[in-house]
TORTIVO-996038 format. One record per residue (C-alpha): residue number from 1; residue in one letter; x, y, z. Coordinates in pm, whole numbers, plus 50000, padded with zeros to 5 digits. Layout:
BEGIN
num; residu; c1; c2; c3
NUM; A; X; Y; Z .
...
! end
This chain:
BEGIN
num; residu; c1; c2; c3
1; X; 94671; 65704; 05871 .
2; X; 94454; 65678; 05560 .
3; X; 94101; 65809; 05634 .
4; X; 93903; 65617; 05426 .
5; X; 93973; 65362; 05660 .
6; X; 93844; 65576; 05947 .
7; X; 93594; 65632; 05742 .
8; X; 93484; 65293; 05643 .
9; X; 93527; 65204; 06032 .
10; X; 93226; 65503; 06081 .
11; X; 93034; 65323; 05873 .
12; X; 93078; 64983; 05954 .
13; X; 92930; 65097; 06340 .
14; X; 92713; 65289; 06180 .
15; X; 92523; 65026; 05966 .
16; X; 92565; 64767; 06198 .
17; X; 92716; 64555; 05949 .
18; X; 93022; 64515; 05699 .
19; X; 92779; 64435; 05409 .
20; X; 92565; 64774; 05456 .
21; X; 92880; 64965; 05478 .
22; X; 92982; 64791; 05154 .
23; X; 92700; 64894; 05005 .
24; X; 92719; 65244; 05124 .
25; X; 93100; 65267; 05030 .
26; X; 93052; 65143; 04713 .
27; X; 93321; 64892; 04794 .
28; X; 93299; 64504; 04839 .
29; X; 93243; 64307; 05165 .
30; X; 93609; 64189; 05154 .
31; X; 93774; 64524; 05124 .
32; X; 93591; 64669; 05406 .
33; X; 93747; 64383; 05614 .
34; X; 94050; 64448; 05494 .
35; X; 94032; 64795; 05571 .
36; X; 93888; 64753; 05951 .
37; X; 94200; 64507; 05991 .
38; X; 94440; 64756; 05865 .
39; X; 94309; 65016; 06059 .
40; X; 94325; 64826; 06388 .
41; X; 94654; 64720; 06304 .
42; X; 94755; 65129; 06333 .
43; X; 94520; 65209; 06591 .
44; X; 94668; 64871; 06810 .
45; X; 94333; 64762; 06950 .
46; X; 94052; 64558; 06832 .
47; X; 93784; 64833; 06720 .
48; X; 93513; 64587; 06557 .
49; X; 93316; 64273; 06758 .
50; X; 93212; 64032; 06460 .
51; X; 92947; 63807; 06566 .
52; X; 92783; 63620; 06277 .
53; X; 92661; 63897; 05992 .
54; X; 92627; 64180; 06216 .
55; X; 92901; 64390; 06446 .
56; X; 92933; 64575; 06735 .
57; X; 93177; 64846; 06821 .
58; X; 93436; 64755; 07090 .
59; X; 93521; 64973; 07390 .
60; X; 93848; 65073; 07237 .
61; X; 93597; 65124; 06883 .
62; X; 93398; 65344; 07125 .
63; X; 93629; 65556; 07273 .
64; X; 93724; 65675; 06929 .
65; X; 93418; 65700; 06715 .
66; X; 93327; 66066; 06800 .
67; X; 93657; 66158; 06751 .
68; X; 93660; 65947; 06421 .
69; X; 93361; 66134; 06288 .
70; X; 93535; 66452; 06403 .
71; X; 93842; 66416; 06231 .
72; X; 93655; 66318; 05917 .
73; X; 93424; 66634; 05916 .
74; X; 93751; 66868; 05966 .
75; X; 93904; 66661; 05649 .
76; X; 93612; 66734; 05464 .
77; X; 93643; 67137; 05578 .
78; X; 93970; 67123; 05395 .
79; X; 93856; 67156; 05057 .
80; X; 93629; 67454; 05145 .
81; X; 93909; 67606; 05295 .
82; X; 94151; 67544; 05011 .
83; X; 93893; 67674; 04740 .
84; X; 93740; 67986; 04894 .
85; X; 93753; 68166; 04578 .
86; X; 93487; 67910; 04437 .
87; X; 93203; 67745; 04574 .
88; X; 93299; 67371; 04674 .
89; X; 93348; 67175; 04953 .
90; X; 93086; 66976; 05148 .
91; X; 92776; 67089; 05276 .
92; X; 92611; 66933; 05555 .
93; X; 92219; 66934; 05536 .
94; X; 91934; 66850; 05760 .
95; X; 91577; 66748; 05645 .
96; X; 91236; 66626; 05737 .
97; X; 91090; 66339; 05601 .
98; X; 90838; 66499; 05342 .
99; X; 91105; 66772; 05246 .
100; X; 91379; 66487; 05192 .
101; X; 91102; 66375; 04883 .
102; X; 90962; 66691; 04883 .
103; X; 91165; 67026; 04854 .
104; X; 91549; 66927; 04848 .
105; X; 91590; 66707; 04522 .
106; X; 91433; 67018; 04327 .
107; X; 91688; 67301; 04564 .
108; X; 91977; 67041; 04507 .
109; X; 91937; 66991; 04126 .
110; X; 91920; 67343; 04083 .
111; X; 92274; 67351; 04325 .
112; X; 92474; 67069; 04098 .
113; X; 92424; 67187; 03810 .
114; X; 92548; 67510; 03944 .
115; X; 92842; 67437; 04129 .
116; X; 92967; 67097; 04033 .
117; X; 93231; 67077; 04254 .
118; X; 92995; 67086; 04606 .
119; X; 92952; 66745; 04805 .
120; X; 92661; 66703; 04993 .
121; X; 92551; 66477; 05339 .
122; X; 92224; 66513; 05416 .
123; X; 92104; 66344; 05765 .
124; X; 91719; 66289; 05771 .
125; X; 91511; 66317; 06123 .
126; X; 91257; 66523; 06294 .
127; X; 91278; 66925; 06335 .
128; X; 91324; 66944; 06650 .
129; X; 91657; 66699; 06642 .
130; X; 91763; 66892; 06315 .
131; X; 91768; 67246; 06507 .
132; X; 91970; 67087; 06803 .
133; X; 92236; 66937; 06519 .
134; X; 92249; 67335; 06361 .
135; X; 92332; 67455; 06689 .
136; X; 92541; 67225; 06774 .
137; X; 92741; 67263; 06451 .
138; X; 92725; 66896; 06341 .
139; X; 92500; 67013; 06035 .
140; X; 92547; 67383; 05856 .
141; X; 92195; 67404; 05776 .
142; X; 91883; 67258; 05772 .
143; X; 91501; 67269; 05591 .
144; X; 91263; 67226; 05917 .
145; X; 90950; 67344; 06046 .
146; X; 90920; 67669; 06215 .
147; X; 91050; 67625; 06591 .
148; X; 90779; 67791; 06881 .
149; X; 91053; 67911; 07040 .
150; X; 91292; 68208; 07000 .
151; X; 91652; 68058; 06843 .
152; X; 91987; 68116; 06985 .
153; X; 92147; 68406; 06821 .
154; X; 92396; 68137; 06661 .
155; X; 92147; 68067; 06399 .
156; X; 91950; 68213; 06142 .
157; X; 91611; 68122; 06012 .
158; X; 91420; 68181; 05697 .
159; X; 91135; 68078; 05561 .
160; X; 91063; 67900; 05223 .
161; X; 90704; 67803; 05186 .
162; X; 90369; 67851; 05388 .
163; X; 90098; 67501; 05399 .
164; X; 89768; 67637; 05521 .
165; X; 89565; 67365; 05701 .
166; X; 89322; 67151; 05489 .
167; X; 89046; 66915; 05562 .
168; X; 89138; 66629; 05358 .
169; X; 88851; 66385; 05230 .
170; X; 88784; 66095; 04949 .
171; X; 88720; 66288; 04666 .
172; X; 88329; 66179; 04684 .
173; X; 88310; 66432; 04979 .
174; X; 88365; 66696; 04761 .
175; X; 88160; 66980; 04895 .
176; X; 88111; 66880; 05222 .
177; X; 88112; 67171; 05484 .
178; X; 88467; 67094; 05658 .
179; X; 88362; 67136; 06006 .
180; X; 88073; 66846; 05954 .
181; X; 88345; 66614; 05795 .
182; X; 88571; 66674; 06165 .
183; X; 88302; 66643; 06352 .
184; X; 88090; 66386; 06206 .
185; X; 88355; 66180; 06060 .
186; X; 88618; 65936; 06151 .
187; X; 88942; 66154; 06245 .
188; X; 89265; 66021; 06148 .
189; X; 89494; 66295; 06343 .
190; X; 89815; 66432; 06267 .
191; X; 90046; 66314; 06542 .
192; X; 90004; 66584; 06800 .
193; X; 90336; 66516; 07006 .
194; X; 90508; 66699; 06618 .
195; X; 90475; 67088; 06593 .
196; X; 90257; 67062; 06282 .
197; X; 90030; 66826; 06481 .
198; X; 89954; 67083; 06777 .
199; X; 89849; 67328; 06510 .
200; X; 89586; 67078; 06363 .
201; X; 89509; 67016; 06719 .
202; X; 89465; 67385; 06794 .
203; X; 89207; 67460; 06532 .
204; X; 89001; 67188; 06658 .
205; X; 88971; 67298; 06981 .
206; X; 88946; 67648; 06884 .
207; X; 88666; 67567; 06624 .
208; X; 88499; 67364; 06914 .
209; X; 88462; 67054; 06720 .
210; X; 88535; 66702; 06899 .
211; X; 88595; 66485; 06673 .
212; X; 88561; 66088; 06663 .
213; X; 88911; 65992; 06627 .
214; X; 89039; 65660; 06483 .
215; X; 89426; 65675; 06434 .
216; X; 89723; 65918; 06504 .
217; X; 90027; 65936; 06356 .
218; X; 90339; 66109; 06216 .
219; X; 90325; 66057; 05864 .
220; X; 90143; 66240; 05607 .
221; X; 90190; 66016; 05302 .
222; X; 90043; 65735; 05526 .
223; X; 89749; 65933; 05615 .
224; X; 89679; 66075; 05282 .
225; X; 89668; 65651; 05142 .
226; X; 89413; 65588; 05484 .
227; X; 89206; 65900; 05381 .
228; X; 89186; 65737; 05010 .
229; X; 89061; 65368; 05167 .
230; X; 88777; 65525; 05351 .
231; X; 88879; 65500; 05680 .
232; X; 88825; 65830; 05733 .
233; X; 88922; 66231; 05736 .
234; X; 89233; 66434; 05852 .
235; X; 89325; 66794; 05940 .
236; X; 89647; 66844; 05797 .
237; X; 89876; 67081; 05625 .
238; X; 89903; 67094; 05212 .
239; X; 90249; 66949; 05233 .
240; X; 90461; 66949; 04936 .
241; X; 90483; 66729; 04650 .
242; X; 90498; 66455; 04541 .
243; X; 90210; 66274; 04708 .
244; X; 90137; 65889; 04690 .
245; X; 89988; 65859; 04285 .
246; X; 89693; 65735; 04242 .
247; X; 89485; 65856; 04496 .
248; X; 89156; 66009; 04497 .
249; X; 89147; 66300; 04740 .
250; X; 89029; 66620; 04815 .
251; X; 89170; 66895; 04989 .
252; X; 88884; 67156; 05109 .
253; X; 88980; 67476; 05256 .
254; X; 88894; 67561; 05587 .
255; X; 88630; 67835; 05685 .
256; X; 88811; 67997; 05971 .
257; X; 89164; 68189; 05961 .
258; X; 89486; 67982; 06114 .
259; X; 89816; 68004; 06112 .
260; X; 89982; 67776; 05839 .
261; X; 90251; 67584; 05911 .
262; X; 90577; 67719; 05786 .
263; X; 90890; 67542; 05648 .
264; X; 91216; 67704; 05629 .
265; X; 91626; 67675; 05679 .
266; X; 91819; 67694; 05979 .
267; X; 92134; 67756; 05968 .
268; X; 92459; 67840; 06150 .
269; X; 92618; 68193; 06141 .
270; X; 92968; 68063; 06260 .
271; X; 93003; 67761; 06026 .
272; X; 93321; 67755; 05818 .
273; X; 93064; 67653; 05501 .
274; X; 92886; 67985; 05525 .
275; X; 92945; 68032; 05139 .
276; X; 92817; 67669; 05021 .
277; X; 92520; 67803; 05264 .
278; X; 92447; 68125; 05137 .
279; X; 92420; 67919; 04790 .
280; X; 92177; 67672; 04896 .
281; X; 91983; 67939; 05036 .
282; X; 91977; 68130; 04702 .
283; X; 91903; 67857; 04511 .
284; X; 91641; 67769; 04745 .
285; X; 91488; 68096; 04733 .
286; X; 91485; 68051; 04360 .
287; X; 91322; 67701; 04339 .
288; X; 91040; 67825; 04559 .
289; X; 90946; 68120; 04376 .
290; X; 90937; 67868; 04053 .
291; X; 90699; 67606; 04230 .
292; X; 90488; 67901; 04332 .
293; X; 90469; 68045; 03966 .
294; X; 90413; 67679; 03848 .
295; X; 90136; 67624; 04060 .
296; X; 89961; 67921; 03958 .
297; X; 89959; 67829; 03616 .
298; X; 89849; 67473; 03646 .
299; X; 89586; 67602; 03871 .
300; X; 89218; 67561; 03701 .
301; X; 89061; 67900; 03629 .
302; X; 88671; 67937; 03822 .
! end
């Protein structure tokens, strides 16, 4: 059985169509058909539904999809296991939204250029999700937000970078006191059903300031582009780079201590890629310590 077939089949159910998989695949339309036919010719059961442009997986497609992505993952393990001596292989990678645009291209440039022969599947989604798909050993590692709870002692954790809460304002605000921006203000809140949300949340009831609120939701780049068309202020961490251009912000500091919110990598002790981990995490550690020295330099002296 060839599995590029299999995994062209993943895809196809995983797109919801033939033309997204082509797309992914790199392949045309036509050949994915082909492929999907050939492979239910071996398997001896109709795996695809076609209905118009889109498809659905059949029960027979169903009953082997898990063990279709399976299969594919223990394929991929193959080349790590044939080329211990040297780092290669794939590495399977979790990430947040804002470190997806954020953190990893900078860690993974750093990584290709070092070991060339590494492949790399990254699966975006929310921390919470990501630590559950460490654990469960679908991904070897992930960059998530610190969990408020103690982690099996399957995984490891370490942090990368600290983002202290800030009040951000339209940069004709400047020099506001904070606490009179929340609380006299229009409050566009961080969700507060997502970790970093509940610490915004936190420090507003803690500072005793009730705020007028206006929106909530879960993403930061959003609420940064609201904050710029006057509809109001947020509490929010001082996320990474790169922000939406062209906006006129500020970011004021806030008067009373809090905990920041921390992002780090999770990862799995037992998985068979602990080398092409300990990498990332090196070269991690390494493109963190050069954003830090970078932003002291560009910082403007008092």
């Amino acid at each position: 059985m060839d599995t590029h077939f299999l995994n062209t089949f993943v895809a196809v159910v995983e797109r919801g169509s033939m033309a997204a998989a082509a797309r992914l695949l790199n392949i045309t339309p036509a050949a994915v058909a082909q492929q999907l036919r050939a492979l239910e010719r071996e398997i001896g059961a109709p795996l695809i539904a076609r209905a118009g442009r889109t498809v659905g997986v059949t029960e027979a497609g169903s009953r082997i999809l898990q063990r279709s992505r399976d299969l594919l993952r223990d394929v991929a393990d193959l080349s790590t296991v044939a080329n211990d001596s040297e780092t290669a292989g794939e590495l399977r990678l979790g990430a947040g939204t804002n470190a997806l645009t954020g953190m990893l291209p900078d860690i993974l440039a750093r990584m290709v250029v070092k070991f060339p022969l590494i492949q790399v599947f990254i699966k975006p989604g929310y921390s919470p999700d990501l630590y559950r798909s460490v654990e469960s050993g679908e991904l070897d590692a992930a960059i998530v937000l610190q969990a408020p709870f103690a982690l099996p002692k399957t995984c490891n954790w370490e942090v990368l970078r600290e983002e202290p809460l800030v009040v951000l304002a339209p940069q004709r605000m400047a020099g506001r006191d904070p606490h009179d921006l929340l609380a006299t203000e229009p409050l566009i809140r961080y969700d507060r059903q997502q970790w970093g949300g509940r610490q915004a949340d936190q420090y507003l009831r803690m500072a005793g300031i009730v705020p007028r609120e206006r929106f909530e939701l879960n993403a930061l780049n959003a609420i940064a582009v609201m904050v710029d068309r006057g509809l109001g202020v947020s509490l929010v961490p001082d996320w990474a780079r790169p922000w939406p251009e062209g906006l006129k912000l500020v970011r004021i500091p806030l008067p009373r201590a809090c905990e920041p919110r921390r992002i780090g990598v999770v990862w799995s002790r037992s998985t068979i890629r602990i080398r092409l981990v300990t990498a990332f995490l090196h070269e991690a550690r390494r493109q963190m310590q050069k954003a830090t020295l970078d932003a002291q330099q560009t910082k403007p002296r008092a």
